[in-house]
N, C-alpha and C positions, 0 to 999 in steps of 0.2 A: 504494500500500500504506500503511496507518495506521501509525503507529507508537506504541505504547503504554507505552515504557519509556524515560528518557531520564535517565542517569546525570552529577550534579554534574561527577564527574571527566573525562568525555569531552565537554563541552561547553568549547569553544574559548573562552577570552577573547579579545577586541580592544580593543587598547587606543586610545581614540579620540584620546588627545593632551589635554594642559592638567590634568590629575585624573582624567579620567575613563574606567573602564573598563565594558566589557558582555559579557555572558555571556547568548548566548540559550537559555534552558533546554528547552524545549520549545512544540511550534507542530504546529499542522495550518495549512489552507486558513483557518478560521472564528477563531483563535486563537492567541496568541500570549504566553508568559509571558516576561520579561526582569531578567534583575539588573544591577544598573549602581553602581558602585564608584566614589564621590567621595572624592578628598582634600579637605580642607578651606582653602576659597577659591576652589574648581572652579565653573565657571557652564557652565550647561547652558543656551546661548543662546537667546531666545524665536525660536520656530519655529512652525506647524500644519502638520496632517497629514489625510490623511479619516478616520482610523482614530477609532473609542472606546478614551481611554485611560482606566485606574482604576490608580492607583501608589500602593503600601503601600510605607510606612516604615520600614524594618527596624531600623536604627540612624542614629546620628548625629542634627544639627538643617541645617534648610532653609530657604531662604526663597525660596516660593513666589508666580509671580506668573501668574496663570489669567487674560487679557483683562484686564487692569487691576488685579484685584484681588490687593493680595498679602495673604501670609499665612504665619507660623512655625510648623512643623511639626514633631515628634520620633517617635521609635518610638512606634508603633504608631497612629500617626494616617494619616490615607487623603486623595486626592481621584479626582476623576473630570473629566476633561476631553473637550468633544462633538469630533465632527469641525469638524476649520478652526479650531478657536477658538486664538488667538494663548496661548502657555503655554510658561515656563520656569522654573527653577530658580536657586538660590545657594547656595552648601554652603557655614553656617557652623559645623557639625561633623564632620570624618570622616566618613562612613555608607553606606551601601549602601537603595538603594530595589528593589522589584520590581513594574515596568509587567507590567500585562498588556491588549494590546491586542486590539481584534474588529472587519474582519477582520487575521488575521495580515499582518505587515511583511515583505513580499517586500524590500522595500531593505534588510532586514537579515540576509537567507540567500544 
């Protein structure tokens, strides 16, 4: 069954430890959107995945580093990262980001 509505307040936060928290907001099979809640000095360790990720900035400053290349990002700047490609983060301000991956992250339902 689809589900077509999915309300801020009944989506669970986890808290992953070190800074940072995630809240999955909504997801099918093909789709996946995410918030993820940094204090400031939180590293969101370099990882890949197969998934296509594209993460908006909502607040706070970052330092982003895609396969080698990094780069300081603040609200309202964006990236996109392929499947596998080596990609992490630095929070050197408070903020909050929203991933949205394709397809959706069964490791995080």
């Amino acid at each position: 069954m689809i589900k077509h509505y999915f309300k801020h307040e009944t989506c669970e936060i986890e808290d992953l430890g070190n800074g940072i928290k995630r809240r999955v907001l909504a997801y099918d099979e093909n789709m996946m959107t995410v918030e993820v809640t940094f204090e400031k000095g939180a590293i969101g360790a370099m990882h890949n995945h197969p998934h296509e990720q594209m993460t908006y900035i909502i607040s706070g400053k970052f330092e982003f580093n895609i396969d080698g290349e990094k780069m300081i990002l603040t609200a309202g700047d964006m990236t996109y990262k392929e499947p596998d490609i080596m990609h992490g983060a630095v929070c050197l301000e408070a903020g909050q980001l929203l991933d949205v991956f394709t397809p959706s992250r069964k490791d995080f339902l």
